[in-house]
C-alpha positions in Angstrom: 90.1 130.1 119.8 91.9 129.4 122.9 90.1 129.0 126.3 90.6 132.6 127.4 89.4 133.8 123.9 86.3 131.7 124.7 85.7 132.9 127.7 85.5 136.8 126.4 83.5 136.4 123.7 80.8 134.4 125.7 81.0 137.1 128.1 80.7 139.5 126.0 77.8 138.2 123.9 75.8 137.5 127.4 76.3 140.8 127.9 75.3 142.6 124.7 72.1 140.5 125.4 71.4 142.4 128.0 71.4 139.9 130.8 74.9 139.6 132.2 76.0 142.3 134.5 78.3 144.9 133.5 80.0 144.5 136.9 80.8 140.8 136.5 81.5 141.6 133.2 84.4 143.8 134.1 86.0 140.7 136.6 85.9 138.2 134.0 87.6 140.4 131.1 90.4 140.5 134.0 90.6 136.6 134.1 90.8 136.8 130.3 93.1 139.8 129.7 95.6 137.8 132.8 96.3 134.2 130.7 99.4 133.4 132.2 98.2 133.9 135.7 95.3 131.3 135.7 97.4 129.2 132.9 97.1 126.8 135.9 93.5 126.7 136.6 92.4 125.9 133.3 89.7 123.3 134.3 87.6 126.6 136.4 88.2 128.7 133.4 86.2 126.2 131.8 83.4 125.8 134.2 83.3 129.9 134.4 82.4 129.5 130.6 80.2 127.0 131.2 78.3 128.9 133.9 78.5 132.2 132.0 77.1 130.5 129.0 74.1 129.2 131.4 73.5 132.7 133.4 69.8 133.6 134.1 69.3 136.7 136.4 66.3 135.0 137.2 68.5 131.3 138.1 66.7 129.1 140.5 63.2 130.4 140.1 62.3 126.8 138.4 62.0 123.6 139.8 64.9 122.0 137.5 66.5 124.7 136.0 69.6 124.5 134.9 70.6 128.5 134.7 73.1 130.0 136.9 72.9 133.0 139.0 75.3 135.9 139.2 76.6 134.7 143.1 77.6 131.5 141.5 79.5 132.8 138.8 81.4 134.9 141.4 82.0 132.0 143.6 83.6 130.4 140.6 85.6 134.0 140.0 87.0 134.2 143.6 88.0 130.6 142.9 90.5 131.7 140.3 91.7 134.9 142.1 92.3 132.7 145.1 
């Protein structure tokens, strides 16, 4: 699976958990239906996986948790659209 496939099916999955909000959701399938346009940003697709994989709507509430929260994700996402 390529990185943009990866990226949709963790997406996906995080939100057919239940946790991941549909209105992220709908920004990242954009990143991952748009390949050749963040082609070059490849290393922040990645980390958007990565943080996606780790979300927690309840991010930050431990001491050293490692979750991430929904405003970091689209910190990450306004990186790419940039």
């Amino acid at each position: 699976m390529d990185l943009f496939g990866k990226l949709r099916s963790t997406a996906l999955q995080q939100n057919m958990s239940g946790e991941f909000p549909s209105w992220l959701l709908t920004e990242v399938m954009a990143i991952a239906d748009d390949p050749e346009r963040y082609a070059d940003k490849a290393h922040v697709v990645a980390e958007l996986i990565t943080q996606i994989s780790n979300y927690d709507p309840y991010a930050g509430a431990g001491c050293f948790d490692t979750s991430v929260g929904a405003e970091t994700i689209r910190s990450t996402i306004r990186q790419l659209v940039a």
